[in-house]
Rosetta silent file (secondary structure, phi, psi, omega in degrees, C-alpha in Angstrom):
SEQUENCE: XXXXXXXXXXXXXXXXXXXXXXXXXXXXXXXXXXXXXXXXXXXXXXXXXXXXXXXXXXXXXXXXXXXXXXXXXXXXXXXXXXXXXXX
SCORE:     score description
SCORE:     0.000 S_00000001
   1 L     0.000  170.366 -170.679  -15.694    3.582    5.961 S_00000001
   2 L   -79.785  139.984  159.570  -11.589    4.445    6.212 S_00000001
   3 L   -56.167  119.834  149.451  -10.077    7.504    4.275 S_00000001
   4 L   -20.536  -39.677  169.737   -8.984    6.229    1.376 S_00000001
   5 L   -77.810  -15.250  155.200   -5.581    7.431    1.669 S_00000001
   6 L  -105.612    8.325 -172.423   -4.675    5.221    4.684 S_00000001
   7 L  -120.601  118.716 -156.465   -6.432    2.404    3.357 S_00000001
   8 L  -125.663    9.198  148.467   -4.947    0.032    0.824 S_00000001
   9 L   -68.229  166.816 -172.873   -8.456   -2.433    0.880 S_00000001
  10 L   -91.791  131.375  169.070  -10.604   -2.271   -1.575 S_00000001
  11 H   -21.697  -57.542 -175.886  -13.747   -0.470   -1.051 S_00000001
  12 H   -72.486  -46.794  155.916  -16.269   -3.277   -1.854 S_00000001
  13 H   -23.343  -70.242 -172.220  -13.945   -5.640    0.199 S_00000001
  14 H   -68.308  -53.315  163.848  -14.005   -3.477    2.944 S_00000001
  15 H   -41.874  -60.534 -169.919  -18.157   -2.739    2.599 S_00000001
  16 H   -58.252  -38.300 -165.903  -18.371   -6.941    2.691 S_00000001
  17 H   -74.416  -66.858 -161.526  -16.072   -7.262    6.282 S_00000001
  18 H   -69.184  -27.485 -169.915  -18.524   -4.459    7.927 S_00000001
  19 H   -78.350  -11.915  179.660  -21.533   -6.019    6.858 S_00000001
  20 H   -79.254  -26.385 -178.557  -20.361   -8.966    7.833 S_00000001
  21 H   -62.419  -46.107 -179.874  -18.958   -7.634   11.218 S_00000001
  22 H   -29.436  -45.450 -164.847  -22.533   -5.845   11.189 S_00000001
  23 H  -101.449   -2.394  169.783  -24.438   -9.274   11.576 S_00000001
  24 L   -57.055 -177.589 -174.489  -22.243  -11.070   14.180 S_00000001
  25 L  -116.782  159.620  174.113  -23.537  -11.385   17.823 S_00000001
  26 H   -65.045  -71.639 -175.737  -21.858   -9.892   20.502 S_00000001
  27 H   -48.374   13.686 -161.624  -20.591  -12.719   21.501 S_00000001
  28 H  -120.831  -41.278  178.095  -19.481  -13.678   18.039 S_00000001
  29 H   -72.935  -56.304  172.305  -17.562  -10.359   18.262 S_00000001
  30 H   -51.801  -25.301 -169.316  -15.860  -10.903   21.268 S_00000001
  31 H  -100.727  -15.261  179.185  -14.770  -14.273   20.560 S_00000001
  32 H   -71.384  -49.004  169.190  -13.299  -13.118   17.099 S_00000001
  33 H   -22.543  -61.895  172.819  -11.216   -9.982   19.714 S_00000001
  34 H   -34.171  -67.328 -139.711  -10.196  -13.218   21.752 S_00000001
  35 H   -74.474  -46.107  166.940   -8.886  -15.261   18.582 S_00000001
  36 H   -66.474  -34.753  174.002   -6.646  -12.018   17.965 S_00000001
  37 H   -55.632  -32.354  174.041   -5.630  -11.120   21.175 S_00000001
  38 H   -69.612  -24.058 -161.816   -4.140  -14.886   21.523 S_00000001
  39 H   -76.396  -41.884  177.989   -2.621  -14.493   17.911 S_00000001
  40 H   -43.831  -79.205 -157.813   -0.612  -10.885   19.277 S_00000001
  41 H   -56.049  -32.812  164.541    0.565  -12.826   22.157 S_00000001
  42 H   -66.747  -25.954  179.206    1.927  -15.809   20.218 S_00000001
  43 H   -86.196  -27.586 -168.084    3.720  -13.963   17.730 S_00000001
  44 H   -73.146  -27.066  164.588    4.942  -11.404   20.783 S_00000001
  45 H   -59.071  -70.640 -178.412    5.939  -15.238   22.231 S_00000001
  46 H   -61.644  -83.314 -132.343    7.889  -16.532   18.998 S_00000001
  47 H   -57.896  -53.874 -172.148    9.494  -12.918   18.601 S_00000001
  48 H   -82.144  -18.986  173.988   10.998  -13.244   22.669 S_00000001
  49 H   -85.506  -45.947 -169.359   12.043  -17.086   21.506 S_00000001
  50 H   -75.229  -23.494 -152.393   13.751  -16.112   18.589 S_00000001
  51 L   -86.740  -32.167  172.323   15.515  -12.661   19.901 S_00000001
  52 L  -121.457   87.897 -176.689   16.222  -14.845   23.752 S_00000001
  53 L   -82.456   17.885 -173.209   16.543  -18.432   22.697 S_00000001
  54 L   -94.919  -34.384 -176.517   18.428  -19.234   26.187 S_00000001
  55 L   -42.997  140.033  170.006   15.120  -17.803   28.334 S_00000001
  56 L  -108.365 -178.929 -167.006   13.483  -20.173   30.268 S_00000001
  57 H   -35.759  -62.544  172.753    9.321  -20.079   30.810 S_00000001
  58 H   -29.992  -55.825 -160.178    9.401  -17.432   33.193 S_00000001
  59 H   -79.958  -24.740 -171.515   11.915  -15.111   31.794 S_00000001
  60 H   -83.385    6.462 -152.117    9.632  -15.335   28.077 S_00000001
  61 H  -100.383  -75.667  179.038    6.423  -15.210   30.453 S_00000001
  62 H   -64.351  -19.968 -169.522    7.834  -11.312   31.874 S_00000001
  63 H   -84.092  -41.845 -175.029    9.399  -10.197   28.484 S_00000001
  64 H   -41.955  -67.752 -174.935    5.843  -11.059   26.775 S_00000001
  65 H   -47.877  -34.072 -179.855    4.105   -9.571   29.612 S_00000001
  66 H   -80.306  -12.578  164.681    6.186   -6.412   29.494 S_00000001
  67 H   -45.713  -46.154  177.212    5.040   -5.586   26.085 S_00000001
  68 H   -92.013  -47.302 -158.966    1.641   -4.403   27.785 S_00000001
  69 L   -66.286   75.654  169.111    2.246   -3.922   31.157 S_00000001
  70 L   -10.687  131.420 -156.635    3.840   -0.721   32.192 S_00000001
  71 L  -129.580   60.280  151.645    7.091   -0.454   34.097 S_00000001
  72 L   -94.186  -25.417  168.910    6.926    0.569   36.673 S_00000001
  73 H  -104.980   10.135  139.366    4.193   -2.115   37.629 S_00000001
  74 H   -76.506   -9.789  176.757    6.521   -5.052   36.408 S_00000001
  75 H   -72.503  -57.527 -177.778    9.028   -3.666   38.556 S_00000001
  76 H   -37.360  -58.251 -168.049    6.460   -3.586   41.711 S_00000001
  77 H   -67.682  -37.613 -175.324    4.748   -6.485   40.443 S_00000001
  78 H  -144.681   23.795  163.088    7.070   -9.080   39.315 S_00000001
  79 L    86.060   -2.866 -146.591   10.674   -7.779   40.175 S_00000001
  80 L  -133.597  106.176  161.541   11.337   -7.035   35.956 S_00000001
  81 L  -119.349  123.253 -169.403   12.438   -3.692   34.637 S_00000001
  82 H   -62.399  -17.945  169.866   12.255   -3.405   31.355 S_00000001
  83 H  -100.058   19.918  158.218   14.858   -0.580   31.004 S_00000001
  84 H   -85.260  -64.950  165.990   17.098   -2.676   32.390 S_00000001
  85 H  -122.775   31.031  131.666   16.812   -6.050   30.612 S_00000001
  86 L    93.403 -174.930 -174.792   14.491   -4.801   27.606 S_00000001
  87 L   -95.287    0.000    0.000   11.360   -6.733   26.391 S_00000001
Protein backbone atom coordinates (compact mmCIF):
# COMPACT_ATOMS: atom_id res chain seq x y z
CA UNK A 1 0.00 0.00 0.00
CA UNK A 2 0.63 4.11 -0.58
CA UNK A 3 2.17 6.31 2.28
CA UNK A 4 -0.47 7.59 3.90
CA UNK A 5 0.51 11.06 3.59
CA UNK A 6 0.10 11.21 -0.24
CA UNK A 7 -2.89 9.25 -0.16
CA UNK A 8 -6.30 10.70 0.53
CA UNK A 9 -8.18 6.89 -0.06
CA UNK A 10 -9.17 5.14 2.52
CA UNK A 11 -7.18 2.26 3.57
CA UNK A 12 -9.84 -0.52 3.35
CA UNK A 13 -10.96 1.13 0.00
CA UNK A 14 -7.69 1.02 -1.25
CA UNK A 15 -6.99 -2.89 0.21
CA UNK A 16 -10.53 -3.74 -1.90
CA UNK A 17 -9.11 -2.03 -5.55
CA UNK A 18 -5.72 -4.24 -5.09
CA UNK A 19 -7.42 -7.27 -4.37
CA UNK A 20 -9.52 -6.69 -6.88
CA UNK A 21 -6.73 -5.58 -9.36
CA UNK A 22 -5.00 -8.81 -7.76
CA UNK A 23 -7.63 -11.24 -9.42
CA UNK A 24 -7.96 -9.72 -12.93
CA UNK A 25 -6.29 -11.53 -15.93
CA UNK A 26 -3.74 -10.03 -17.79
CA UNK A 27 -5.72 -9.34 -20.28
CA UNK A 28 -8.38 -7.93 -18.03
CA UNK A 29 -5.54 -5.58 -16.95
CA UNK A 30 -4.56 -4.41 -20.10
CA UNK A 31 -7.88 -3.75 -21.37
CA UNK A 32 -8.75 -1.66 -18.15
CA UNK A 33 -4.84 0.49 -19.22
CA UNK A 34 -6.63 0.73 -22.74
CA UNK A 35 -10.09 2.14 -21.32
CA UNK A 36 -7.75 4.90 -19.63
CA UNK A 37 -5.40 5.59 -22.10
CA UNK A 38 -8.54 6.44 -24.54
CA UNK A 39 -10.14 8.48 -21.58
CA UNK A 40 -6.47 10.80 -21.34
CA UNK A 41 -6.72 11.27 -24.97
CA UNK A 42 -10.35 12.43 -25.06
CA UNK A 43 -10.15 14.80 -22.39
CA UNK A 44 -6.47 15.96 -23.95
CA UNK A 45 -9.07 16.16 -27.26
CA UNK A 46 -11.95 18.32 -25.54
CA UNK A 47 -9.15 20.49 -23.73
CA UNK A 48 -7.43 21.36 -27.63
CA UNK A 49 -11.38 21.97 -28.74
CA UNK A 50 -12.14 24.18 -26.12
CA UNK A 51 -8.62 26.25 -25.87
CA UNK A 52 -8.56 26.09 -30.35
CA UNK A 53 -12.19 26.01 -31.28
CA UNK A 54 -11.20 27.26 -35.00
CA UNK A 55 -8.68 23.94 -35.48
CA UNK A 56 -9.63 21.72 -37.97
CA UNK A 57 -9.02 17.59 -37.58
CA UNK A 58 -5.54 17.73 -38.31
CA UNK A 59 -4.42 20.73 -36.47
CA UNK A 60 -6.38 18.97 -32.98
CA UNK A 61 -4.86 15.52 -34.32
CA UNK A 62 -0.88 17.29 -33.87
CA UNK A 63 -1.75 19.45 -30.75
CA UNK A 64 -3.16 16.07 -29.04
CA UNK A 65 -0.33 14.20 -30.37
CA UNK A 66 2.20 16.73 -29.12
CA UNK A 67 1.23 16.19 -25.60
CA UNK A 68 3.31 12.81 -25.80
CA UNK A 69 5.42 13.01 -28.54
CA UNK A 70 8.59 14.91 -28.14
CA UNK A 71 9.61 17.87 -30.25
CA UNK A 72 11.81 17.51 -31.90
CA UNK A 73 10.16 14.31 -33.51
CA UNK A 74 6.88 16.32 -34.37
CA UNK A 75 9.02 18.68 -35.99
CA UNK A 76 10.86 15.75 -38.13
CA UNK A 77 7.83 13.82 -38.16
CA UNK A 78 4.89 15.86 -38.93
CA UNK A 79 6.23 19.46 -39.72
CA UNK A 80 4.67 20.80 -35.90
CA UNK A 81 6.80 22.56 -33.34
CA UNK A 82 5.37 22.87 -30.38
CA UNK A 83 7.46 25.88 -29.19
CA UNK A 84 6.24 27.58 -31.84
CA UNK A 85 2.46 27.04 -31.94
CA UNK A 86 2.12 25.36 -28.32
CA UNK A 87 0.03 22.17 -27.64
Amino acid sequence: MSDDSTNDTNPKVEAFLIEGYRRMSSSQKLERVRSLTRAVQEFALLDVRRRHPDADEREQALRVASRWIEPDLMVRAFGWDVREKGY
